[in-house]
C-alpha positions in Angstrom: 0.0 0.0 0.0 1.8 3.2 -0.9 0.8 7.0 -1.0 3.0 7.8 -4.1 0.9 8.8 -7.1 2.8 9.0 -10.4 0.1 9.0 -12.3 -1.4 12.5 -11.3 -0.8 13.6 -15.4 -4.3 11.2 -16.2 -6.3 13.7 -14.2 -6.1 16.3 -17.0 -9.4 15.0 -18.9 -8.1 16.6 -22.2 -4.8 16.6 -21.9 -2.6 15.4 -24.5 -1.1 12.7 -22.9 -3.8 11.4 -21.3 -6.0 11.1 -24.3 -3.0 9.4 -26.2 -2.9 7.2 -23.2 -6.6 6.1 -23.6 -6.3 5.6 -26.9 -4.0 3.4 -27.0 -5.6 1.3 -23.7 -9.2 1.3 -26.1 -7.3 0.0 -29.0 -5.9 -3.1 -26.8 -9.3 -3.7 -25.1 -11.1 -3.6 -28.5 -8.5 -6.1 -29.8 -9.0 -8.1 -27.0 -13.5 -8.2 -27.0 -14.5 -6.8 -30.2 -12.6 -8.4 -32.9 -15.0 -11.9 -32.5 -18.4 -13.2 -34.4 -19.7 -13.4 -30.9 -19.2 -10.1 -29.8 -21.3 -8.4 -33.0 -23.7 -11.0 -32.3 -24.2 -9.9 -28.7 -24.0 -6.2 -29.6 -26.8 -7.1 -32.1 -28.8 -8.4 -29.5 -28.8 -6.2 -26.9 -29.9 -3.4 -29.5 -32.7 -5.2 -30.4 -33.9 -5.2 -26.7 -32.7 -1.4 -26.2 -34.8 -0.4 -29.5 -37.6 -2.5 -29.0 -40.6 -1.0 -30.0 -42.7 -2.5 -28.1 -41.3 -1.4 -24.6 -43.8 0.3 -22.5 -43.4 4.1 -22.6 -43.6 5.8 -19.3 -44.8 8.6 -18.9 -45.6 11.7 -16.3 -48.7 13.4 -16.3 -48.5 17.0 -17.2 -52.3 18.9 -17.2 -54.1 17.3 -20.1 -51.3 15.3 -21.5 -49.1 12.6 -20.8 -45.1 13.0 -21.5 -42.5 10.2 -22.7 -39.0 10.8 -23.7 -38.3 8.1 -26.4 -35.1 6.8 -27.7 -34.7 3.8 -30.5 -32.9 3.3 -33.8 -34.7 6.0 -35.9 -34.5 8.6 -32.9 -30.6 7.4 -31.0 -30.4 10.9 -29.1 -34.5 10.9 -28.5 -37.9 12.6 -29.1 -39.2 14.4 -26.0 -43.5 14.0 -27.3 -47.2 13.7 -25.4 -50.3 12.1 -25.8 -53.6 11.8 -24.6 -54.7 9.0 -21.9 -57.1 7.9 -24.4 -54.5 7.5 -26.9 -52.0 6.2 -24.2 -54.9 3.1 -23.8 -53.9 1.9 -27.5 -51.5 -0.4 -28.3 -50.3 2.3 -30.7 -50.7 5.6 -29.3 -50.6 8.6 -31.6 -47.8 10.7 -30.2 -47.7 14.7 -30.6 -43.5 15.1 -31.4 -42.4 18.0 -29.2 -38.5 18.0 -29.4 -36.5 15.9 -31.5 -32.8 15.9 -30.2 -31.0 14.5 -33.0 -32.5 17.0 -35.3 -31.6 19.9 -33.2 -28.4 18.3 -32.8 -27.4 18.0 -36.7 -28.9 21.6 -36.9 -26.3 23.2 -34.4 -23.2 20.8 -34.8 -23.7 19.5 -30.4 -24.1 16.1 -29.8 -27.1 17.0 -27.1 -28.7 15.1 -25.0 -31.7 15.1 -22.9 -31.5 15.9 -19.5 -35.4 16.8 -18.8 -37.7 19.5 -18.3 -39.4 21.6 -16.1 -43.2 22.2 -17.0 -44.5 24.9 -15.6 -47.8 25.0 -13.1 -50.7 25.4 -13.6 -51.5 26.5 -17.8 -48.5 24.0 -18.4 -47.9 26.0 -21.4 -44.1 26.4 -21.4 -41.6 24.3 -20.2 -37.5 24.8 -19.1 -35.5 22.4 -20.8 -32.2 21.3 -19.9 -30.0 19.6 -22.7 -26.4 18.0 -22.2 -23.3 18.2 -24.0 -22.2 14.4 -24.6 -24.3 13.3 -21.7 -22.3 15.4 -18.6 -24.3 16.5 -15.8 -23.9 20.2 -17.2 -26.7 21.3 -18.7 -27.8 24.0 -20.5 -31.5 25.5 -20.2 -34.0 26.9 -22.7 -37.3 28.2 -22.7 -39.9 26.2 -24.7 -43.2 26.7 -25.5 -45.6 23.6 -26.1 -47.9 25.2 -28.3 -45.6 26.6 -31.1 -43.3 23.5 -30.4 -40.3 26.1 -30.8 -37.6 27.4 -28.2 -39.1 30.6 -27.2 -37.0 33.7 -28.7 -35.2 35.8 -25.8 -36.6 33.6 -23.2 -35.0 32.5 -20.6 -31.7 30.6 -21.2 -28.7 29.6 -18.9 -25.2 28.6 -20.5 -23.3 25.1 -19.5 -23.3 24.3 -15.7 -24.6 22.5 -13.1 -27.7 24.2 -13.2 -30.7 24.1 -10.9 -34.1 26.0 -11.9 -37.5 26.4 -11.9 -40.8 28.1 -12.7 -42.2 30.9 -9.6 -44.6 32.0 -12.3 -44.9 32.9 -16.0 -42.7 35.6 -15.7 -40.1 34.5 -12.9 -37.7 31.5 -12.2 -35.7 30.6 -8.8 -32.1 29.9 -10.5 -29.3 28.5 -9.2 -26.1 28.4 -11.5 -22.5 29.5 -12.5 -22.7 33.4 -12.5 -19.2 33.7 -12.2 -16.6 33.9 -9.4 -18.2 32.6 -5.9 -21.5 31.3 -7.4 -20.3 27.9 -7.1 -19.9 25.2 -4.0 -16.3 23.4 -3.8 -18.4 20.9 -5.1 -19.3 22.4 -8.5 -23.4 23.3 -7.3 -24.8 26.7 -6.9 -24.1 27.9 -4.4 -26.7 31.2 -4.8 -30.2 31.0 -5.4 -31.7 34.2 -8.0 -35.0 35.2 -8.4 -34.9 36.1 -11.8 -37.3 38.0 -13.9 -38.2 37.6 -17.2 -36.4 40.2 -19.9 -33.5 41.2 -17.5 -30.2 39.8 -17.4 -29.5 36.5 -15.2 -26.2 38.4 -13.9 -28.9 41.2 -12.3 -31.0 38.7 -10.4 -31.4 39.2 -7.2 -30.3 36.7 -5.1 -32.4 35.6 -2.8 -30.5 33.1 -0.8 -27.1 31.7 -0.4 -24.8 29.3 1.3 -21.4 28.6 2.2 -18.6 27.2 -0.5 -17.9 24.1 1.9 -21.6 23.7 1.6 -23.2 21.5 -1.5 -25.8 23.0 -2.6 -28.5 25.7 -2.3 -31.7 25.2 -4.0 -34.7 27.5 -4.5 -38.4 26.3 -5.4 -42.4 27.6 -5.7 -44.7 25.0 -5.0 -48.1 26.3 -6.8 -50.6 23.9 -4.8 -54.0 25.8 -5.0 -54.2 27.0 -1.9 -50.9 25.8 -0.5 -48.8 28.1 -2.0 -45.0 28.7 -0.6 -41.3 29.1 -1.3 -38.5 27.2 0.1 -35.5 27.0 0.2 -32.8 24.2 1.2 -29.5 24.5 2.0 -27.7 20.9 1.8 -24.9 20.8 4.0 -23.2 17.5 2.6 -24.9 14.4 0.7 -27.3 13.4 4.0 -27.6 16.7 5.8 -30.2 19.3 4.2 -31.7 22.6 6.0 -35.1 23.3 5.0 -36.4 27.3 5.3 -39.7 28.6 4.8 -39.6 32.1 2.7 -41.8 34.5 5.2 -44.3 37.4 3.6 -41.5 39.8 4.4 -39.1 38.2 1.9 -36.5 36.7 4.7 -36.2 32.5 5.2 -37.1 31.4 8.7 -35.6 27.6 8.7 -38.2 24.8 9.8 -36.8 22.8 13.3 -37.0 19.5 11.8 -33.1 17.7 12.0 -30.8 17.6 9.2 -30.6 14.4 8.5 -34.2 13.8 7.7 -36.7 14.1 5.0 -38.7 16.7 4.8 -41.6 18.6 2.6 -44.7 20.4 2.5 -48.1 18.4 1.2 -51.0 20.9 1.4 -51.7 21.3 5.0 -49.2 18.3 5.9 -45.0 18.7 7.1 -44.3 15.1 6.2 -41.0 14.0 7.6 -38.9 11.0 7.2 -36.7 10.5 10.2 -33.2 9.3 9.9 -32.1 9.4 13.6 -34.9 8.8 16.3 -36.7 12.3 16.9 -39.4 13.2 19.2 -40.0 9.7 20.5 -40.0 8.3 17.0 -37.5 5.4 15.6 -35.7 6.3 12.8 -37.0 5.2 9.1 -40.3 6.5 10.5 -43.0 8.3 8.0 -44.4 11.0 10.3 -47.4 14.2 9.1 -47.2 17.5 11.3 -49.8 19.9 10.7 -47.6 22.3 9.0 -49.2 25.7 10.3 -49.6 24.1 13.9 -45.3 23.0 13.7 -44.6 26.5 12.8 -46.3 27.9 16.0 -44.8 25.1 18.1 -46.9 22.0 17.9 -44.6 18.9 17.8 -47.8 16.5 17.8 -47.4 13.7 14.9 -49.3 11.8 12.9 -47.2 8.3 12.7 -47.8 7.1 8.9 -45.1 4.0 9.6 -43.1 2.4 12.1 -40.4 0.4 11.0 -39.1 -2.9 12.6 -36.5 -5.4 12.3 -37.9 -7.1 8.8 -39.6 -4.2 7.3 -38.6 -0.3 5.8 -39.9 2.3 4.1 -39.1 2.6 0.2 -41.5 5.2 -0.8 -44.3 7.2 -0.8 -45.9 9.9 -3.5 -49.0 12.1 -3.3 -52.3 12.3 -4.9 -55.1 14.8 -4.4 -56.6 13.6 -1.9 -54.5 10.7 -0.6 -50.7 9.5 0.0 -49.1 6.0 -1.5 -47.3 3.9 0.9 -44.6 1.8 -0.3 -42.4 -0.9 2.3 -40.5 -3.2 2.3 -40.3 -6.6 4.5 -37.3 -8.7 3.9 -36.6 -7.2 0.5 -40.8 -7.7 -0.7 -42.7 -4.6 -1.4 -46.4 -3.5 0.2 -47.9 -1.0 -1.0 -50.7 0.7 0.8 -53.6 3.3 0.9 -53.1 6.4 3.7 -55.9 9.1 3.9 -55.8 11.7 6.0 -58.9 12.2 8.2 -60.4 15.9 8.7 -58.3 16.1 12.0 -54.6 13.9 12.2 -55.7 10.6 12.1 -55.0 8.3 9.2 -57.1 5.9 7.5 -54.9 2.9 5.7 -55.9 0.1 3.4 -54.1 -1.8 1.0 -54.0 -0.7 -3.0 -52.4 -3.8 -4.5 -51.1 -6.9 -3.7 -47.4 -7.9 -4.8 -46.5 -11.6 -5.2 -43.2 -12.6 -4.0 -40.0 -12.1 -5.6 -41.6 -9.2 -7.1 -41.6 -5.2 -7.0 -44.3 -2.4 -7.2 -43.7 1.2 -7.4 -45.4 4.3 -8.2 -44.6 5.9 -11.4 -46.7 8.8 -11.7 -49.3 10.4 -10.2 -51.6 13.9 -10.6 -51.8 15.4 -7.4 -53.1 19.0 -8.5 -56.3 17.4 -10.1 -56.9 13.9 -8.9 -56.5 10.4 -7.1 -54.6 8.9 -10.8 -51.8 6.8 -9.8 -50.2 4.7 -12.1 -48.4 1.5 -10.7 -45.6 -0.4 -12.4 -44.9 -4.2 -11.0 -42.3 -6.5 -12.5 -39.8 -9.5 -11.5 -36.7 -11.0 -12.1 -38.2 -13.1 -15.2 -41.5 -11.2 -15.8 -41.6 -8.1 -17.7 -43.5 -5.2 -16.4 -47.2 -4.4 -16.3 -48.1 -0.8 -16.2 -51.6 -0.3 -14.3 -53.8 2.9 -14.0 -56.2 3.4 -11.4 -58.3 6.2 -9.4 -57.8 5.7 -5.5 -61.3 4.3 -4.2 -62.0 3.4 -8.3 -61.2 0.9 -10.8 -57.6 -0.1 -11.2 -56.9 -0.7 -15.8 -54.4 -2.8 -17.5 -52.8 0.0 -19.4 -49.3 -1.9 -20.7 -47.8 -5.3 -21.1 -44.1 -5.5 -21.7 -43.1 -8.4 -24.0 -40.4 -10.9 -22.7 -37.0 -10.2 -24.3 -35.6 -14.1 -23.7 -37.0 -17.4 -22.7 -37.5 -17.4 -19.3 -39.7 -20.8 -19.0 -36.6 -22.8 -17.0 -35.8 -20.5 -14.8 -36.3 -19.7 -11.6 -35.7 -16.6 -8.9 -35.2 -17.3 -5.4 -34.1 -15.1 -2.3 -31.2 -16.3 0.0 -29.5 -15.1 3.3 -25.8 -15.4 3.7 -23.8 -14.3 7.1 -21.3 -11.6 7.1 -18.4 -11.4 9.2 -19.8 -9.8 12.1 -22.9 -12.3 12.1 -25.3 -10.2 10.2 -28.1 -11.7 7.7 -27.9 -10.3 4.2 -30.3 -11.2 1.6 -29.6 -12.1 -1.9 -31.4 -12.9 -5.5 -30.5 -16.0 -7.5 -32.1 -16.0 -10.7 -31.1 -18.3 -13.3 -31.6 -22.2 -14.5 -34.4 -23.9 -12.7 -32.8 -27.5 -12.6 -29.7 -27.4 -13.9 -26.8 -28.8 -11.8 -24.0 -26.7 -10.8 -21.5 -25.0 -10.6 -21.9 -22.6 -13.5 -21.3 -19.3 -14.2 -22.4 -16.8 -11.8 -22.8 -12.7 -12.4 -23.3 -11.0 -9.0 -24.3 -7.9 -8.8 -23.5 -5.0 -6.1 -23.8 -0.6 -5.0 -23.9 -0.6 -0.9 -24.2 3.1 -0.9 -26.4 6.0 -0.9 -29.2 4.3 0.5 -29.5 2.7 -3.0 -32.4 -0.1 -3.0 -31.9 -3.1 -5.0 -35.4 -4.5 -5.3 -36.4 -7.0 -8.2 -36.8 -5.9 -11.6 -36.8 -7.5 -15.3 -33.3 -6.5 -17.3 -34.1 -7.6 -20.9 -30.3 -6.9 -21.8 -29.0 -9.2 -18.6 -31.3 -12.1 -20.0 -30.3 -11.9 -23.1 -26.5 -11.3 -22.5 -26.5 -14.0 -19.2 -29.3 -15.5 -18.8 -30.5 -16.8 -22.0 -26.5 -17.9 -22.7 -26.9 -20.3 -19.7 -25.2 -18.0 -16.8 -26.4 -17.1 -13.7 -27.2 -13.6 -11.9 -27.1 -12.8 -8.6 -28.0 -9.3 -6.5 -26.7 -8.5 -3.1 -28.8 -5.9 -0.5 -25.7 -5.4 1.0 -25.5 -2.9 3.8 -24.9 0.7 2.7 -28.2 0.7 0.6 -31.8 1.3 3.0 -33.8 -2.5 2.2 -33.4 -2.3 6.1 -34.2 1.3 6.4 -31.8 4.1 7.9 -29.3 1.5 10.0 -29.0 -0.5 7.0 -27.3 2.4 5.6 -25.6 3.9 8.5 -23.9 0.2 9.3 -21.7 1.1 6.2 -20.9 4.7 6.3 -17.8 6.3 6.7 -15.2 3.9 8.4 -18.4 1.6 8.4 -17.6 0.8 4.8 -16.0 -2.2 5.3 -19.3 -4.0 6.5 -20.2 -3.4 2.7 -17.3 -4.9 1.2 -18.0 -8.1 3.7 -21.3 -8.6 3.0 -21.2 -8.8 -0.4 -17.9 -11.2 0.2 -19.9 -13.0 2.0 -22.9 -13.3 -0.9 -19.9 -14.5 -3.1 -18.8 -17.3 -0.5 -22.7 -18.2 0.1 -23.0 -18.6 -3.8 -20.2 -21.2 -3.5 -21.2 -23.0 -0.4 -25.0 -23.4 -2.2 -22.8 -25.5 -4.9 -23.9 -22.9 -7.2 -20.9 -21.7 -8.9 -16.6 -21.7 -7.9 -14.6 -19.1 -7.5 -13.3 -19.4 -11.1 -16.4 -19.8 -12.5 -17.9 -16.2 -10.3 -17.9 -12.6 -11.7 -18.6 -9.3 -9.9 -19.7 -6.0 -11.7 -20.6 -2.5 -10.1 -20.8 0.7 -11.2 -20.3 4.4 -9.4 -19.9 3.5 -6.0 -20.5 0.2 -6.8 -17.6 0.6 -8.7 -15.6 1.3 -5.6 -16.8 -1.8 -4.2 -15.4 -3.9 -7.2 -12.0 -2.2 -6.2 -12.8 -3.6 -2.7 -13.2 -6.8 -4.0 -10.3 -7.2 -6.1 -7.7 -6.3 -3.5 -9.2 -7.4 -0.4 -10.9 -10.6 -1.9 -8.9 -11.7 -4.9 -9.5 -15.4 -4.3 -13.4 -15.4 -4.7 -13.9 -13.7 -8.2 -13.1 -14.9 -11.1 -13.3 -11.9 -13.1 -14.6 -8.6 -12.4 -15.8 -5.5 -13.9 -16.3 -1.6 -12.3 -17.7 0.7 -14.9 -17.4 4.6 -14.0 -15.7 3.1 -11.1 -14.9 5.5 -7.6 -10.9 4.1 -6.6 -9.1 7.0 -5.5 -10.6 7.5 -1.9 -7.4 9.7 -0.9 -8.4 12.8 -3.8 -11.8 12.1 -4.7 -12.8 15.2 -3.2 -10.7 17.2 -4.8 -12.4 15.9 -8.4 -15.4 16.9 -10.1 -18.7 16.3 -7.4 -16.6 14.5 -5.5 -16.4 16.9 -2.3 -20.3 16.2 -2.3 -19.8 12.7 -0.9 -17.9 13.4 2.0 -21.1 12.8 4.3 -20.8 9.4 2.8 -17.4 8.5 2.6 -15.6 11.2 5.1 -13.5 14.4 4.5 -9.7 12.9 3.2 -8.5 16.4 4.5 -10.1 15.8 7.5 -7.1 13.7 9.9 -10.0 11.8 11.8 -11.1 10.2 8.2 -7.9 10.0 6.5 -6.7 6.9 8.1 -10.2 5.0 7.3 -10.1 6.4 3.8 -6.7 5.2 2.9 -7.2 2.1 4.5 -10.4 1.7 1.7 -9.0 3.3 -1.5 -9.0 0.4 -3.5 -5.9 2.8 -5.8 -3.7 2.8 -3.0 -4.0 -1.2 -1.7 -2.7 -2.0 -5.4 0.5 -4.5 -4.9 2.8 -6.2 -6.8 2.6 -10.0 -6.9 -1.3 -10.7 -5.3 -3.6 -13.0 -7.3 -5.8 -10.3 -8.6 -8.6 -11.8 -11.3 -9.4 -10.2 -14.7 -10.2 -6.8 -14.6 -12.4 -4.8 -16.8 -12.3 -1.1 -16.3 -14.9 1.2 -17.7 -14.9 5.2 -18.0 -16.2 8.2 -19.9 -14.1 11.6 -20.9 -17.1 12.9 -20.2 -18.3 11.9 -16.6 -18.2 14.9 -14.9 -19.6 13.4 -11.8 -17.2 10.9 -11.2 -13.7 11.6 -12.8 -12.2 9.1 -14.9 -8.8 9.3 -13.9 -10.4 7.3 -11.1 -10.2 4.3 -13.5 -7.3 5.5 -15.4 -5.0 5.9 -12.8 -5.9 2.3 -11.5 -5.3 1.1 -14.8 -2.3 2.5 -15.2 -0.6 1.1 -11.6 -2.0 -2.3 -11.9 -0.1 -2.2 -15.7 2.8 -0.9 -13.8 2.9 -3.7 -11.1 2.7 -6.4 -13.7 -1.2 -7.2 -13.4 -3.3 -8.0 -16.1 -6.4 -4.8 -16.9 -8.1 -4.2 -20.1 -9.3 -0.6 -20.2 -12.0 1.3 -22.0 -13.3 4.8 -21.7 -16.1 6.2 -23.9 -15.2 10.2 -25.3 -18.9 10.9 -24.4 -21.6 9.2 -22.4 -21.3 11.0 -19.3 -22.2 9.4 -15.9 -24.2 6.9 -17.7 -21.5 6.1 -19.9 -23.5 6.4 -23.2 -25.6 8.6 -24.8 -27.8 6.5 -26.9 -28.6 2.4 -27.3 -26.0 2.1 -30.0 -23.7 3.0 -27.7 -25.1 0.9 -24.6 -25.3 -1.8 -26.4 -21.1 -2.0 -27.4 -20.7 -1.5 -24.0 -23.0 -3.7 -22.8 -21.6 -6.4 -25.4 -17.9 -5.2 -24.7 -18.6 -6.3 -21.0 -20.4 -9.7 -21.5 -18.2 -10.7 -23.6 -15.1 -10.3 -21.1 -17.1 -11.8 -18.5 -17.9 -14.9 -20.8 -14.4 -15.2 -21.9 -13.5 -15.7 -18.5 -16.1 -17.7 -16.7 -17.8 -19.1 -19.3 
């Protein structure tokens, strides 16, 4: 393990040398995967499932219409378009094109890409939308107007940053944004909020709120609720710790005593909280309704929504008119549940659908201005999703089908437990042949971080890349993510982290034990901070992979705060400047546990030039030392893609297919 870092030159994202240096590791890697029948055959494949017209377009409910952002072969960078519900109810719907992206991007030279939009409430008429250069998390904004279908001439616009924004009224936005020297967080956020009126210039804005650079973020936002409305702002101290301030008639903030760490917004007459340390009496992972005007004079008295235990957490919740949707979680298996708030603070509950097991529900949309729509979304492992419609207290439609993307008639899914190291029970997913005997080829998957949920769902490109090729896949809840609610996540932060890279060890060791697969025969893949726990694995658990792959990978834990976002995750991670964290940090930094002469498997790194969020000399400097130290790496990084690490299916799918096809070639 070694401080020394001679490869600080791959930092510079467009330098020179580094670029030369990519290029040449691309070159290897595509010489290594791409130069095969089997790998255009797999590329093929998963493009078929990625264009597939006959996925089910979700949408979001917006007034009168319904909004989908579409990407296939004829449209690779996307049409942002609407429809009607009673269109939506065909099996073809006739869509109303709003926004084509690869036309606007052949018309001004950019490869764009869509990064959303802001409608505004309550005529819905125009909308802010935010458009990306190669897929980075900068974004620049435009004015459109849904009538005309046409960017709205000297409307509001906001050049390349990490931009937050949005509608007050027709005439004013809350913006926050790069306006120059001390507008930005260390962490590359506003750090300002402006109110800024139409026709004047952003720079003149007043601003209306502000934090401190060491801070993450400040935000700004109206909400319009008829009746209801308010301003807020929030002030997000790191990743988990967020201030919440009421703007008062006189134009000043007045924060709302509610802690830090916990959830927090404003329904209609309802403070709903989310408690991530116990409060008032409460447990934490709680669901708790004040009466907001009654908290603001005092009144701590709470209606308790959900209590959490041992099995069960909370996993969601959304609004309708007239009602909120309960979503939990017991041992991994989602509820979902009916809560309506009585004329004074008690609740009545009843259940809206029922979930078989080894399954998943979740809210996609709902319209809480105008009425009780919800529309549900449930899927599995090896059964695509239906998309269902209903009114609260009303019938409950069939609105979509998904088709299956591979034959899924001899397998099966089924939920284990294995035991960490310190005796804790973490649940897994094995989904794969039904009968076959063992061992065989195993593909587990990991993130423990960031309270990330990994709850069943139907992959058509894993099942047609793994599955229907005879492997194996495997997801780990490992600690770090919430399917245990707040403590889940807690166990695993900071110098916690560890218990992470343990549990999913011990997945891998269960998966063995079960006669499954063998360590040869076992691959890992991660990405993001899941990509920091494939570093984990390969230094502190060699022996139980066979190969492995991290894709936008986090490695360096001794600078990452001093690239891109990175100083945003120090409430996750801890503060390398900080002397307290340093020792933890280094003692985790999969970049500096690299050594000469240890067993490491086959390592796949992936990356883009164009991640802003998490640098890619994250991956390139580990590629680099483990070339150094003798170790075999195959590296690719993408020129665009961003976070995502592509920008359209073409270029998913020769990733996807460039990562398969390692994985085959080595436990296949």
């Amino acid at each position: 393990m070694t401080d020394d870092d001679s490869y600080l030159w791959l930092e510079d994202i467009e330098g020179a040398d580094a670029l030369d240096w990519v290029a040449e590791r691309n070159a290897e890697t595509l010489g290594a995967l791409a130069g095969g029948p089997g790998f255009d055959a797999l590329r093929r494949e998963v493009r078929e499932v990625l264009d597939a017209s006959d996925r089910i377009p979700y949408t979001a409910r917006r007034g009168a219409f319904l909004y989908d952002f579409w990407q296939d072969a004829a449209h690779p960078k996307g049409v942002w378009r609407r429809t009607t519900l009673e269109q939506y109810r065909k099996d073809t719907p006739e869509w109303e094109p709003l926004l084509d992206v690869d036309a606007l991007g052949a018309a001004e030279g950019v490869e764009w890409v869509w990064a959303g939009a802001r409608v505004r409430r309550p005529d819905w008429g125009r909308a802010l939308v935010s458009l990306s250069r190669e897929g980075s998390d900068a974004v620049v904004v435009r004015e459109f107007d849904l009538g005309t279908r046409t960017f709205v001439p000297d409307g509001f616009a906001v050049g390349e940053a990490k931009t937050a924004i949005g509608w007050i009224d027709a005439d004013h936005v809350y913006v926050g944004t790069d306006t120059g020297p001390g507008s930005l967080t260390d962490a590359g956020y506003p750090r300002t909020v402006r109110r800024w009126r139409r026709g004047t210039a952003l720079a003149d804005a007043e601003v209306v709120f502000e934090v401190a650079a060491g801070d993450v973020a400040a935000s700004g936002w109206r909400d319009p609720t008829p009746g209801f409305e308010r301003d807020f702002f929030s002030r997000t101290r790191d990743f988990w710790h967020h201030e919440l301030f009421l703007l008062r008639d006189d134009g000043t903030p007045v924060r709302l005593d509610v802690p830090d760490d916990a959830g927090k917004y404003a329904w209609k007459r309802w403070l709903v909280v989310t408690p991530e340390s116990p409060w008032l009496g409460h447990p934490a992972g709680s669901l708790l309704a004040f009466d907001f005007e009654a908290f603001l004079a005092g009144d701590r008295t709470a209606s308790v929504l959900f209590v959490p235990d041992g099995r069960t957490a909370l996993a969601g919740h959304s609004c309708t008119r007239h009602h909120l949707i309960l979503e939990t979680l017991a041992d991994v298996a989602t509820r979902i549940e009916v809560l309506t708030p009585g004329p004074g603070r008690e609740w009545a509950r009843r259940p809206l659908a029922e979930v078989a097991p080894l399954s998943s529900a979740g809210i996609t949309d709902t319209d809480p201005d105008a009425s009780d729509e919800f529309f549900l979304d449930v899927a599995s492992f090896l059964r695509p999703s239906t998309l269902y419609r209903g009114e609260i207290g009303g019938d409950t439609e069939t609105l979509k089908q998904a088709p299956a993307h591979f034959d899924s008639t001899a397998m099966a899914a089924r939920q284990y437990f294995a035991t960490s190291a310190d005796g804790t029970r973490v649940p897994y997913f094995v989904v794969g042949p039904d009968t076959a005997p063992g061992p065989r080829p195993v593909l587990l998957y990991g993130y423990g971080g960031f309270r990330d949920l990994q709850t069943p769902s139907y992959d058509p490109v894993t099942g047609r890349a793994w599955l229907a090729r005879g492997g194996t896949y495997a997801v780990a809840n490992i600690r770090g993510g919430a399917e245990y609610g707040p403590g889940w996540h807690r166990a695993a932060l900071g110098a916690g982290r560890p218990r992470a890279f343990e549990d999913f060890a011990a997945v891998a060791r269960d998966l063995v034990d079960r006669g499954l697969t063998t360590p040869e025969r076992l691959g890992a893949v991660g990405a993001s901070n899941g990509g920091l726990l494939m570093g984990a694995m390969l230094t502190r658990y060699p022996e139980l992979f066979g190969a492995i792959v991290a894709k936008v990978p986090l490695l360096d834990m001794l600078r990452f705060h001093k690239l891109l976002a990175g100083a945003s995750w120090t409430g996750e991670y801890g503060d390398p400047d900080d002397a307290a964290d340093r020792p933890h940090l280094r003692a985790i930094s999969p970049y500096h546990r690299l050594a000469a002469g240890r067993p490491y498997p086959p390592l796949l790194l992936m990356t883009s030039t164009r991640d802003d969020r998490v640098h890619p000399a994250h991956a390139r400097k580990t590629a680099a030392r483990l070339r150094e130290l003798g170790h075999r790496v195959l590296f690719y990084e993408n020129t665009g893609g961003g976070h995502g690490g592509a920008t359209d299916n073409g270029q998913a799918a020769f990733h996807h297919a460039l990562a398969h096809t390692f994985l085959w070639q080595h436990l296949g």
